[in-house]
C-alpha positions as protocol buffer text, in pm:
chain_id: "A"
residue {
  index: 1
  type: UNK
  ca { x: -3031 y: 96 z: -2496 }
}
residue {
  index: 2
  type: UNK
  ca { x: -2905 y: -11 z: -2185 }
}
residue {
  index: 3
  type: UNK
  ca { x: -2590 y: -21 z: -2070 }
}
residue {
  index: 4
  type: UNK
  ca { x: -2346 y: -324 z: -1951 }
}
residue {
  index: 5
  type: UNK
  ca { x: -2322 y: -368 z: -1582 }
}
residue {
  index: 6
  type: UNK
  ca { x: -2019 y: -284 z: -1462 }
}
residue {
  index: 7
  type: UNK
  ca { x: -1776 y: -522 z: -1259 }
}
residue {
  index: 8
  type: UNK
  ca { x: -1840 y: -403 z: -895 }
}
residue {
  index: 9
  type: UNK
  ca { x: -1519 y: -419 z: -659 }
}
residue {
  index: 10
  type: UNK
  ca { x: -1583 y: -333 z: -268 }
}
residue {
  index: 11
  type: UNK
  ca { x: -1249 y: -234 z: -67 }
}
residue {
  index: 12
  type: UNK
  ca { x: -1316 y: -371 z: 314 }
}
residue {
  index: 13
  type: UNK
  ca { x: -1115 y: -409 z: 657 }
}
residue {
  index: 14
  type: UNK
  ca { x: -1237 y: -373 z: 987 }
}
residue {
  index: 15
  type: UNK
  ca { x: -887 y: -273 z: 1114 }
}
residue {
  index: 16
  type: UNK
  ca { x: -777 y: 92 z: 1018 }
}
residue {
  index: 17
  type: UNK
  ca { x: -438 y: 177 z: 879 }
}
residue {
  index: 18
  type: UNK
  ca { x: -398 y: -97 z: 654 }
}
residue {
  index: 19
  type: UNK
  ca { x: -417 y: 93 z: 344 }
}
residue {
  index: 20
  type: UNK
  ca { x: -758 y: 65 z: 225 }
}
residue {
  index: 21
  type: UNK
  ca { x: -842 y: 377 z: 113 }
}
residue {
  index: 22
  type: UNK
  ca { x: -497 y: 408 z: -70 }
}
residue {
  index: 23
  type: UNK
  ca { x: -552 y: 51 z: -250 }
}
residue {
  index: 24
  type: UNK
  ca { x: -919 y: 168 z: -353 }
}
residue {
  index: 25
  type: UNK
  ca { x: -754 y: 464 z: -547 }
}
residue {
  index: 26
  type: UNK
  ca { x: -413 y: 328 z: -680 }
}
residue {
  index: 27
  type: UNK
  ca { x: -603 y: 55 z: -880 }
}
residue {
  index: 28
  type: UNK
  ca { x: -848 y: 281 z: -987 }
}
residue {
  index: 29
  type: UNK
  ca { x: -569 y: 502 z: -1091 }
}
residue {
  index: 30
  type: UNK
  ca { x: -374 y: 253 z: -1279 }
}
residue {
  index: 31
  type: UNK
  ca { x: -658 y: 95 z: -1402 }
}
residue {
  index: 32
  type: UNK
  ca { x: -781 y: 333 z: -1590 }
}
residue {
  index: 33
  type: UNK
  ca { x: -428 y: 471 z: -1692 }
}
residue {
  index: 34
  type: UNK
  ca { x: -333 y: 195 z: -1903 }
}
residue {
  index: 35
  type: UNK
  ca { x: -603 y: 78 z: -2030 }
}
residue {
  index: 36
  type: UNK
  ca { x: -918 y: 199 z: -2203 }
}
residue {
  index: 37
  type: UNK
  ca { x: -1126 y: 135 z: -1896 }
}
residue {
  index: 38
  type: UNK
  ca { x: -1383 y: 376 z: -1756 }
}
residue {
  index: 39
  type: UNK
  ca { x: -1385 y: 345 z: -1365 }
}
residue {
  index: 40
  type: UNK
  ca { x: -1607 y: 518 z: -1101 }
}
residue {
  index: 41
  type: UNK
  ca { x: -1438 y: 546 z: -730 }
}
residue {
  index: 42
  type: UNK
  ca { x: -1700 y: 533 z: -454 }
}
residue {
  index: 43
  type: UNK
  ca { x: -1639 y: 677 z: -138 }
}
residue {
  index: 44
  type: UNK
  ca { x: -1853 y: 545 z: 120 }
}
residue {
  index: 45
  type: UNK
  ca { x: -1676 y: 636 z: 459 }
}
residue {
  index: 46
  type: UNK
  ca { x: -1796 y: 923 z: 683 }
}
residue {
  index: 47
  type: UNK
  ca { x: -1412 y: 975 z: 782 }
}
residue {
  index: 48
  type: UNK
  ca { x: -1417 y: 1095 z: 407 }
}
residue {
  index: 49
  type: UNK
  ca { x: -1031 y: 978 z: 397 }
}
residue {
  index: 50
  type: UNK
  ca { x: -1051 y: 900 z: 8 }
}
residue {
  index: 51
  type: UNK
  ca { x: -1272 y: 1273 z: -62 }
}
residue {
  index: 52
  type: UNK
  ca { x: -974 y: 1464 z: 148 }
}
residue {
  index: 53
  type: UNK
  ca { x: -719 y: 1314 z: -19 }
}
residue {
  index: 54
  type: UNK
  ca { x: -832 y: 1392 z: -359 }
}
residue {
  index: 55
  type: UNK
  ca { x: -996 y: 1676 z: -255 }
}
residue {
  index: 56
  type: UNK
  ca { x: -710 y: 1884 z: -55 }
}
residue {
  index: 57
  type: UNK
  ca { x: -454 y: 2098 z: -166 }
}
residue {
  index: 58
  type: UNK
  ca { x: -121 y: 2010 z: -59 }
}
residue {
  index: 59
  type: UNK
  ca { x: -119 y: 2201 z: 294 }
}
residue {
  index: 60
  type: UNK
  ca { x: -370 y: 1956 z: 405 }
}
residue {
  index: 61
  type: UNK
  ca { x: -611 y: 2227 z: 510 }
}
residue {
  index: 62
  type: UNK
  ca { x: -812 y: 2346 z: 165 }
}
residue {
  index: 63
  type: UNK
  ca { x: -970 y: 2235 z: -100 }
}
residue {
  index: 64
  type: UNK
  ca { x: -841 y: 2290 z: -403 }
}
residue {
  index: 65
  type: UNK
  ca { x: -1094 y: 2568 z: -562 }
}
residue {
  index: 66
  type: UNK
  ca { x: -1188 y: 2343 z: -905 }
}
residue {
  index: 67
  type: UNK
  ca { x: -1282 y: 2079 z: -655 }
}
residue {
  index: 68
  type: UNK
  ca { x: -1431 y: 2271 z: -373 }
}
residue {
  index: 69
  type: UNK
  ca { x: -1681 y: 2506 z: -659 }
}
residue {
  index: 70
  type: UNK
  ca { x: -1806 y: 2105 z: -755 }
}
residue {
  index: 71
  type: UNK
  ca { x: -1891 y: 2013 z: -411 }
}
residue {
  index: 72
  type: UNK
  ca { x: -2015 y: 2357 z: -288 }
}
residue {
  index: 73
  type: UNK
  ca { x: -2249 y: 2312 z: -568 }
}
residue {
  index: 74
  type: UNK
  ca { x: -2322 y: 1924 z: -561 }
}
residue {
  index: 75
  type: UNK
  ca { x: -2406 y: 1987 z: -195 }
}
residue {
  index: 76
  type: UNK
  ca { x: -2632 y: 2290 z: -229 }
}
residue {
  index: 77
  type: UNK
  ca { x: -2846 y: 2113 z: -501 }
}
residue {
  index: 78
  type: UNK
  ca { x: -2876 y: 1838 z: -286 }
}
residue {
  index: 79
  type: UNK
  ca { x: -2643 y: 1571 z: -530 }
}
residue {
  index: 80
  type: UNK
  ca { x: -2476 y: 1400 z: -262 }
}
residue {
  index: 81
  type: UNK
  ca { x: -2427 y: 1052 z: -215 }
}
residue {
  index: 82
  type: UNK
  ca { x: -2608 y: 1120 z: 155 }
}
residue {
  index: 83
  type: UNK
  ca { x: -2920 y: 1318 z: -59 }
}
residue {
  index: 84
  type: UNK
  ca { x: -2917 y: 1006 z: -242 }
}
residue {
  index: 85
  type: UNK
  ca { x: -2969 y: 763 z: 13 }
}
residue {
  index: 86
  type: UNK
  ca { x: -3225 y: 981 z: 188 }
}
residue {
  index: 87
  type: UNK
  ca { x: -3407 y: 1043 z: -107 }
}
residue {
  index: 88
  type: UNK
  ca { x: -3467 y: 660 z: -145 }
}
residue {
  index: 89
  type: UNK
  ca { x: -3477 y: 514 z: 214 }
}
residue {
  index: 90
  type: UNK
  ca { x: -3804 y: 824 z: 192 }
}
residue {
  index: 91
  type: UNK
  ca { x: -4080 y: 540 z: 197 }
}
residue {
  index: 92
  type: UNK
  ca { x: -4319 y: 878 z: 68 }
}
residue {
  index: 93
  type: UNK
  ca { x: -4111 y: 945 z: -248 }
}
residue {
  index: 94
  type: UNK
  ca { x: -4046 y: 714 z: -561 }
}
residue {
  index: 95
  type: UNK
  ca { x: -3678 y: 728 z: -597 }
}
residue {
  index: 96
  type: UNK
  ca { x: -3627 y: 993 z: -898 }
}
residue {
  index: 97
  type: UNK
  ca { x: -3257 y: 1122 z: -766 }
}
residue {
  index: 98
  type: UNK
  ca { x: -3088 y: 1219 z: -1061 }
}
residue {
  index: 99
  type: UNK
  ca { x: -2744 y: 1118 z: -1126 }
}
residue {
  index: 100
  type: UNK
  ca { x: -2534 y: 1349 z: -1367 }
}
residue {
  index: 101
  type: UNK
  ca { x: -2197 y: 1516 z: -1325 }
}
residue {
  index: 102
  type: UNK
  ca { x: -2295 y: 1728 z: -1028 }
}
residue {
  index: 103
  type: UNK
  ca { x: -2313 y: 1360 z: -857 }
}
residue {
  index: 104
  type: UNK
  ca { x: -1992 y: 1259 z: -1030 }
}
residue {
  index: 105
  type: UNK
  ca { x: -1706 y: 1460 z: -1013 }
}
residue {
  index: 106
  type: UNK
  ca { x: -1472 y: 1383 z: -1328 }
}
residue {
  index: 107
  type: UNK
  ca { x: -1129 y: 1348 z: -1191 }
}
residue {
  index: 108
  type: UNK
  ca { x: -948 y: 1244 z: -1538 }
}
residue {
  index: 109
  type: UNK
  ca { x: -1113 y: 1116 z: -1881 }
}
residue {
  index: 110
  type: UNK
  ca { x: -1143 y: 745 z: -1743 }
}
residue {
  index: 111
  type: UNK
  ca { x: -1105 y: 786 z: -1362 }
}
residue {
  index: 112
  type: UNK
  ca { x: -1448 y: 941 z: -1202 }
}
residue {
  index: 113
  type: UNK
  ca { x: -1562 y: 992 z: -868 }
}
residue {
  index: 114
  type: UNK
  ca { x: -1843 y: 1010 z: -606 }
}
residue {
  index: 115
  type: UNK
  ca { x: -1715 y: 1180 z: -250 }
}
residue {
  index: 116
  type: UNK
  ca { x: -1847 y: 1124 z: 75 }
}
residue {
  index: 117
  type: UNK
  ca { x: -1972 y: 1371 z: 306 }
}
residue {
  index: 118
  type: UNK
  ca { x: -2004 y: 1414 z: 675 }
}
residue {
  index: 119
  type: UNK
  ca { x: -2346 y: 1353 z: 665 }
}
residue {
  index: 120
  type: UNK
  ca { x: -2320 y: 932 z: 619 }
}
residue {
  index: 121
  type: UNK
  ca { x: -2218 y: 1017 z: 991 }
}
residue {
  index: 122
  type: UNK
  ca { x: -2554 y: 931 z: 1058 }
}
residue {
  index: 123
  type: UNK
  ca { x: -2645 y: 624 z: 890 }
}
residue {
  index: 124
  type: UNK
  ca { x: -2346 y: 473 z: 1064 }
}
residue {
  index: 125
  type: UNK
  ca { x: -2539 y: 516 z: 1390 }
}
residue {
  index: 126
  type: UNK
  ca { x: -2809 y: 350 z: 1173 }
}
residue {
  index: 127
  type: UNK
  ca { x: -3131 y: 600 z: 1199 }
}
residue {
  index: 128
  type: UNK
  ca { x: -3209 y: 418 z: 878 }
}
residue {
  index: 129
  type: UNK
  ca { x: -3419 y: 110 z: 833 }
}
residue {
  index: 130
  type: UNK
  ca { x: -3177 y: -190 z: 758 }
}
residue {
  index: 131
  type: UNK
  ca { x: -3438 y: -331 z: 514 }
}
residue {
  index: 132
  type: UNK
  ca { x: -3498 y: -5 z: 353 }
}
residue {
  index: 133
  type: UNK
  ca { x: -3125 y: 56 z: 288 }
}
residue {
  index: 134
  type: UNK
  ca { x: -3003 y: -266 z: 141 }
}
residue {
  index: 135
  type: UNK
  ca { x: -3093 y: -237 z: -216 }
}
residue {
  index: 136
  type: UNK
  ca { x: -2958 y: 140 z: -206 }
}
residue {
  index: 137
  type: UNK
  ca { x: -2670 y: 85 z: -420 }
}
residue {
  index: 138
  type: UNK
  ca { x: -2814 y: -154 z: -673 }
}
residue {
  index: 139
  type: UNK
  ca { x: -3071 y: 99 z: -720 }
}
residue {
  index: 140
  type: UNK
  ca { x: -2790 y: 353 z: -758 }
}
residue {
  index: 141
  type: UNK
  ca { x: -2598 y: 178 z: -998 }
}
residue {
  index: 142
  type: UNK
  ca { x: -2877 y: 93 z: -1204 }
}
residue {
  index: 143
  type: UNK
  ca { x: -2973 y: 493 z: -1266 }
}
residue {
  index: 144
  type: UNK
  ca { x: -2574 y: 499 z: -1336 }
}
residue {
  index: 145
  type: UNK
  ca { x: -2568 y: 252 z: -1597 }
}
residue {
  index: 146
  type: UNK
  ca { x: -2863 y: 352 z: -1767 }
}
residue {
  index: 147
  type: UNK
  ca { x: -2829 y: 731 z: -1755 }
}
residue {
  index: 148
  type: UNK
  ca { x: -2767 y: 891 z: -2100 }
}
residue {
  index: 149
  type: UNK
  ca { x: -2541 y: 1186 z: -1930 }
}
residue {
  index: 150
  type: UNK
  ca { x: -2317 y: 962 z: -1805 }
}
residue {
  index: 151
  type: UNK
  ca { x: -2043 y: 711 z: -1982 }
}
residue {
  index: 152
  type: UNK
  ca { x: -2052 y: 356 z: -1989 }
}
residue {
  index: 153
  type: UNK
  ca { x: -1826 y: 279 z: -1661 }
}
residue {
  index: 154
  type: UNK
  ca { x: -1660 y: -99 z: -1700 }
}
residue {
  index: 155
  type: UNK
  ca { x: -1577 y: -119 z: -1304 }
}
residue {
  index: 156
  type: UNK
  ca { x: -1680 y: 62 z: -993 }
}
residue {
  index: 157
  type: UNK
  ca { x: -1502 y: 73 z: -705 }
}
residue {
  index: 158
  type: UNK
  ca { x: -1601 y: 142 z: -350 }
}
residue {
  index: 159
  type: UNK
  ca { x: -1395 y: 221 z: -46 }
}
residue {
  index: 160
  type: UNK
  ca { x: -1612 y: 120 z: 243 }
}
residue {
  index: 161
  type: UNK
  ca { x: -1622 y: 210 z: 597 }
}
residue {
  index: 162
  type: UNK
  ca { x: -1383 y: 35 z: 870 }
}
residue {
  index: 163
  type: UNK
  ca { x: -1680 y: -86 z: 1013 }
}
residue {
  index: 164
  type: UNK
  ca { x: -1989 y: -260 z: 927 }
}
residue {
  index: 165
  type: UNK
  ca { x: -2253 y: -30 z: 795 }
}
residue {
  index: 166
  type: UNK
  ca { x: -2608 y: 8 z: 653 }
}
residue {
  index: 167
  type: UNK
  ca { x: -2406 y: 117 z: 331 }
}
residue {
  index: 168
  type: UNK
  ca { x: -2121 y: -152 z: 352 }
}
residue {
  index: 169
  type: UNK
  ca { x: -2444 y: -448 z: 396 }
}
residue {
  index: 170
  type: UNK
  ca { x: -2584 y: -232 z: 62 }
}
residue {
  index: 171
  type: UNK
  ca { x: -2302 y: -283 z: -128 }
}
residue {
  index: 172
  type: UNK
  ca { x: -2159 y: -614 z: -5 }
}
residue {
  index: 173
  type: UNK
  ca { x: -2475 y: -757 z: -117 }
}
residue {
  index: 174
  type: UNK
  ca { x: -2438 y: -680 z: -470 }
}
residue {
  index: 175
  type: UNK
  ca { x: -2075 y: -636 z: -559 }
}
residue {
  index: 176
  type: UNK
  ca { x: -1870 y: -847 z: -762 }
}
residue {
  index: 177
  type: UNK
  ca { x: -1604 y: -903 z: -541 }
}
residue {
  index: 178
  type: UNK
  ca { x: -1499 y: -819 z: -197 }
}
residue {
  index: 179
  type: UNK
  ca { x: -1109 y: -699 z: -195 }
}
residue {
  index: 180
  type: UNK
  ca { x: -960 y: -727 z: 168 }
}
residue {
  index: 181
  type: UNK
  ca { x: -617 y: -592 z: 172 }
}
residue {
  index: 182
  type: UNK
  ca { x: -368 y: -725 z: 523 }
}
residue {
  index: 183
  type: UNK
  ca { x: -54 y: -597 z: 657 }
}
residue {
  index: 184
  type: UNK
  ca { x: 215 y: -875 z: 786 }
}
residue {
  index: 185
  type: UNK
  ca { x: 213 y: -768 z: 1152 }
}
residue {
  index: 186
  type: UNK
  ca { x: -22 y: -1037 z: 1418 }
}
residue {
  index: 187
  type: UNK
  ca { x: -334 y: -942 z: 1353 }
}
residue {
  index: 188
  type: UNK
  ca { x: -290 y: -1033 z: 977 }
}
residue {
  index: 189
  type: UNK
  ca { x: -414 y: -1374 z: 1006 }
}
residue {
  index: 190
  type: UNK
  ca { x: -644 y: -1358 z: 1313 }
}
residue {
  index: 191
  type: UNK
  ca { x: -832 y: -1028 z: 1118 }
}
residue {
  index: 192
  type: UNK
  ca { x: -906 y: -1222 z: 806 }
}
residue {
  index: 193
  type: UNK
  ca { x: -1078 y: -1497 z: 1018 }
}
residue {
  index: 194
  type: UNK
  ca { x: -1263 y: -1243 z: 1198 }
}
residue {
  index: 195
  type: UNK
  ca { x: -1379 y: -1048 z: 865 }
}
residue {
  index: 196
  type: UNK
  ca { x: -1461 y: -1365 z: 709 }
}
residue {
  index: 197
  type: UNK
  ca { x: -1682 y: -1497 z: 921 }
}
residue {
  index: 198
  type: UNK
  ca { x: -1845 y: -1188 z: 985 }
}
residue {
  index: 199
  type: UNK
  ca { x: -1933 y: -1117 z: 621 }
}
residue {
  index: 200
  type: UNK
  ca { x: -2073 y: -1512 z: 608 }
}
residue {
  index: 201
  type: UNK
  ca { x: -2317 y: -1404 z: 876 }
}
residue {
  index: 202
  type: UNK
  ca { x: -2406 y: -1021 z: 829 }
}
residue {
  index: 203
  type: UNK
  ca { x: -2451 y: -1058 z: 416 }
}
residue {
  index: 204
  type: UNK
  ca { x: -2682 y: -1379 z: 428 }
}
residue {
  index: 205
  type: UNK
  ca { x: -2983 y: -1438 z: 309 }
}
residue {
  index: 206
  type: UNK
  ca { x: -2764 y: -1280 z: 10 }
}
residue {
  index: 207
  type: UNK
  ca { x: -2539 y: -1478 z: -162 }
}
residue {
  index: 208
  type: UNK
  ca { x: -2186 y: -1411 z: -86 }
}
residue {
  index: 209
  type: UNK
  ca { x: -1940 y: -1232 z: -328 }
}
residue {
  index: 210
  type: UNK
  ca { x: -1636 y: -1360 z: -427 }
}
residue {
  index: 211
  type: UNK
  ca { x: -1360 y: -1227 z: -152 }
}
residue {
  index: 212
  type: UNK
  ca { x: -971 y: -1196 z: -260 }
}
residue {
  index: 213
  type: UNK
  ca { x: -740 y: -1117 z: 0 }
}
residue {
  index: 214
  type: UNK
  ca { x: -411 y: -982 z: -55 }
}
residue {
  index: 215
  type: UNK
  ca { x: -59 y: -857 z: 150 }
}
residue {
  index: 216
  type: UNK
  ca { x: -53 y: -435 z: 147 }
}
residue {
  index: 217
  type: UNK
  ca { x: 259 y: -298 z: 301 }
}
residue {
  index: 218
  type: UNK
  ca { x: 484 y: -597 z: 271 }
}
residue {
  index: 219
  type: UNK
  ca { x: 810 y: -523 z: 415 }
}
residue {
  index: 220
  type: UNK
  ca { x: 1040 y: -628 z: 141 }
}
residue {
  index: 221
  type: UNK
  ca { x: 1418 y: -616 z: 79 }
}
residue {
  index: 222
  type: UNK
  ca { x: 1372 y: -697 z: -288 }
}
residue {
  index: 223
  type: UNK
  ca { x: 1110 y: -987 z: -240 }
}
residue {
  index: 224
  type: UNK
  ca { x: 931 y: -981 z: 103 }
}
residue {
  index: 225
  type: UNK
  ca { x: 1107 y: -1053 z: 423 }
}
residue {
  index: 226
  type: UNK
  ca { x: 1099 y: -1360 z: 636 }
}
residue {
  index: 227
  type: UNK
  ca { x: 832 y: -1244 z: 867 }
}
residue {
  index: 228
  type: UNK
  ca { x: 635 y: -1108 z: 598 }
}
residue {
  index: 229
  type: UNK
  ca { x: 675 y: -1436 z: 423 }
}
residue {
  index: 230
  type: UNK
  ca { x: 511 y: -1607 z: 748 }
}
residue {
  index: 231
  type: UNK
  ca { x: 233 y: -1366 z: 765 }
}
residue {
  index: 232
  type: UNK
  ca { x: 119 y: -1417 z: 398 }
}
residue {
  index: 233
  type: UNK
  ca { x: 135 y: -1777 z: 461 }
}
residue {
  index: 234
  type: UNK
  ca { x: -106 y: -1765 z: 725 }
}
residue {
  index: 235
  type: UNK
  ca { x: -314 y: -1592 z: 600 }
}
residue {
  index: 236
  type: UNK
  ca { x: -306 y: -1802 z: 310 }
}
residue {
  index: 237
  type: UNK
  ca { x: -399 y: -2122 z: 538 }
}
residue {
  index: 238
  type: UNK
  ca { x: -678 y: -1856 z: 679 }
}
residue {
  index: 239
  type: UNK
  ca { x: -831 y: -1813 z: 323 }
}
residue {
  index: 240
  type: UNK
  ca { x: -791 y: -2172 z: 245 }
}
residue {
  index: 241
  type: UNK
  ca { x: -978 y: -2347 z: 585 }
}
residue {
  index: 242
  type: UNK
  ca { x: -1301 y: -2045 z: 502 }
}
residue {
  index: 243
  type: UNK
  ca { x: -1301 y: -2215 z: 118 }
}
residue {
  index: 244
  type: UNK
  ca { x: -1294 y: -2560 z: 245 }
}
residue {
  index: 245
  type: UNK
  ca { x: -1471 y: -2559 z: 574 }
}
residue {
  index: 246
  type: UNK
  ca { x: -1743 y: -2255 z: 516 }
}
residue {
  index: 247
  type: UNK
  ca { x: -1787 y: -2295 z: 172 }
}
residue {
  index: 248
  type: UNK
  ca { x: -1672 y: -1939 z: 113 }
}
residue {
  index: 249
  type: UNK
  ca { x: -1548 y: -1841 z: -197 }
}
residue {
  index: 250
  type: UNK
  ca { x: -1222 y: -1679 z: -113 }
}
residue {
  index: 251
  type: UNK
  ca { x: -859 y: -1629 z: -239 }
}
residue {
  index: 252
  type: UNK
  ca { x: -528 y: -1543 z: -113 }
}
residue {
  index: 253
  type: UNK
  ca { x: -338 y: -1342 z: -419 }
}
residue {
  index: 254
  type: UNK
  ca { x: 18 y: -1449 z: -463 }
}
residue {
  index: 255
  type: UNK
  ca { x: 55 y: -1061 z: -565 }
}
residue {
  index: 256
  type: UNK
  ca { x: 186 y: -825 z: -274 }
}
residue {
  index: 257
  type: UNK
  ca { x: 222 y: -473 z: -293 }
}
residue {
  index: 258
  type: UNK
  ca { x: 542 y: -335 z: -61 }
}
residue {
  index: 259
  type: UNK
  ca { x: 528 y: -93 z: 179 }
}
residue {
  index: 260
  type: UNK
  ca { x: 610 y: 267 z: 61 }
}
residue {
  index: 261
  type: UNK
  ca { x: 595 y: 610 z: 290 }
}
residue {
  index: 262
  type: UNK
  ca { x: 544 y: 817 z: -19 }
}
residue {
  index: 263
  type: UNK
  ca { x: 239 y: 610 z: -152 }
}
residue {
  index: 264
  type: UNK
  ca { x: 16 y: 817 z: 74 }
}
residue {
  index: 265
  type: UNK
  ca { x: 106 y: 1110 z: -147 }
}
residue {
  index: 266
  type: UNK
  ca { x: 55 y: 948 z: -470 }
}
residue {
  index: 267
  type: UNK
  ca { x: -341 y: 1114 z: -492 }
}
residue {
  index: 268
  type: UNK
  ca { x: -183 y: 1426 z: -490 }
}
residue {
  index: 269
  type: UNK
  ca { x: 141 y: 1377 z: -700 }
}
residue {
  index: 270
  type: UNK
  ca { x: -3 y: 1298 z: -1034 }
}
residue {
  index: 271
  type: UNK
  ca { x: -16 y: 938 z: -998 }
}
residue {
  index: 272
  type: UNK
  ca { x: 97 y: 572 z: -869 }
}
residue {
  index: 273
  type: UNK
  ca { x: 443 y: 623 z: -793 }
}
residue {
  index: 274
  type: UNK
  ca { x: 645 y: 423 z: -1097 }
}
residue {
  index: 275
  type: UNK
  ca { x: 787 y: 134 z: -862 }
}
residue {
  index: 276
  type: UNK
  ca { x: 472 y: 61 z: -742 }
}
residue {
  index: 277
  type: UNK
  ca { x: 252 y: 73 z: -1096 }
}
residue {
  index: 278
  type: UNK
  ca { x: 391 y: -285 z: -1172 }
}
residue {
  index: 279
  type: UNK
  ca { x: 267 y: -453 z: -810 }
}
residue {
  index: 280
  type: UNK
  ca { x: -53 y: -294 z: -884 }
}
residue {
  index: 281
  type: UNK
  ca { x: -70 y: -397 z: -1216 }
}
residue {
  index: 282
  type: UNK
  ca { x: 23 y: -782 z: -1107 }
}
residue {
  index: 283
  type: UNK
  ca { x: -257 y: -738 z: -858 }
}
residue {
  index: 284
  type: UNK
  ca { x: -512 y: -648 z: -1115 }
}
residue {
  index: 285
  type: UNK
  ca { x: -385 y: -933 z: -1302 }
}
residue {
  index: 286
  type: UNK
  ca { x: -481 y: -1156 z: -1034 }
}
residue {
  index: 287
  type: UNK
  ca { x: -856 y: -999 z: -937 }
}
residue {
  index: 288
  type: UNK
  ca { x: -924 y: -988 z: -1352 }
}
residue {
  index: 289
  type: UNK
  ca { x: -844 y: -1374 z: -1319 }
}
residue {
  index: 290
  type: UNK
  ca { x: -1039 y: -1404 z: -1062 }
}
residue {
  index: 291
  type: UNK
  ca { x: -1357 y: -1179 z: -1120 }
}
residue {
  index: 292
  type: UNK
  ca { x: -1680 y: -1389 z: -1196 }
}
């Protein structure tokens, strides 16, 4: 029997340093912490930010050896999220990649993950067809959800690129919804325009996912400062005009998370850190409400 499909969440900004990557994992992390969901990370950057951060001991140099033996071996048996891709964009092949735990690397019970690889260097300079790529990832998913070695995921979660790929088009087309994460500073509000309006014209003919937006890195004494304040609210007025004038489905979240220099470690330190599980939680809250 088939399994459900799995609520599909795609982590997006065209600016780096906002916190993307870090966002991808805490929710996945708390997510699946305290509660009895199943969640699959994607990472589909060829920066492989999310991969080295799980990946790397604490030095910052090497891999810790559990993790490196799994992707020394996914990578010489040609499991990689880049063998994937190549395997079906191959117009001679039927598409018979199999997906099993030496695609999927099991980083907890609940909490399991595909890693880039400096390969998807090269479909960012797009030497694949466009048309040929873009129904990559529902393909994917669809060996995922009905493979009998794998468990029944309830969300998937992908960090994408900070820029607009042949992958990012594959998944924007098909996700659930589109999770943009902003930091108060100037281009906060002038960003969101610029993202929203770009996914209106690069996803269509596809219908457009739902998109929530949401302050990362809120400066807060408490409850957010003043000029963090002004930033949310204009990105809120952002969010609002794209709903009303462009018919785009989109959502500013009242739900912040504040800015924290140790959150960059959390990967690597067992977990969210505890003052920021709550913000993370509320946030869920809000996309759960949210999610189609």
């Amino acid at each position: 029997m088939a399994h459900d499909n799995p609520k599909t969440i795609a982590t997006i900004n065209f600016k780096g340093g906002v916190g993307k990557t870090t966002v991808t994992w805490c929710l996945g992390d708390v997510l699946s912490e305290f509660s009895d969901a199943r969640v699959l990370l994607f990472d589909l950057d060829a920066q492989m930010s999310l991969t080295q951060a799980i990946g790397l001991n604490e030095d910052g140099h090497t891999l810790e050896p559990e993790f490196q033996n799994w992707y020394e071996a996914s990578t010489s048996r040609q499991r990689t999220i880049f063998n994937a891709l190549d395997r079906f964009t191959n117009r001679t092949q039927h598409f018979d990649f199999p997906v099993g735990f030496d695609f999927i690397y099991r980083l907890t019970e609940n909490l399991h993950f595909v890693p880039s690889v400096e390969d998807l260097y090269w479909q960012e300079l797009e030497v694949f067809d466009r048309d040929a790529v873009k129904d990559f990832i529902r393909r994917l998913l669809g060996k995922i959800i009905n493979s009998r070695k794998l468990p029944r995921y309830d969300f998937v979660l992908f960090d994408c690129p900070p820029s607009f790929t042949l992958l990012s088009y594959s998944v924007l087309s098909c996700c659930d919804l589109i999770l943009i994460p902003v930091n108060p500073d100037f281009f906060a509000s002038k960003g969101t325009n610029l993202i929203l309006n770009s996914l209106k014209m690069r996803i269509e003919p596809f219908p457009i996912p739902r998109i929530g937006v949401f302050m990362n890195k809120a400066k807060t004494r408490g409850t957010p400062t003043k000029e963090t304040r002004f930033y949310m609210e204009e990105v809120r007025l952002v969010c609002e005009n794209a709903a009303k004038m462009q018919q785009i489905k989109t959502k500013f979240f009242e739900s912040w998370i504040p800015e924290r220099v140790g959150v960059k470690r959390a990967i690597k330190s067992g977990g969210v850190p505890t003052d920021l599980r709550e913000p993370f939680q509320r946030l869920w809250q809000e996309v759960m409400e949210y999610m189609p």
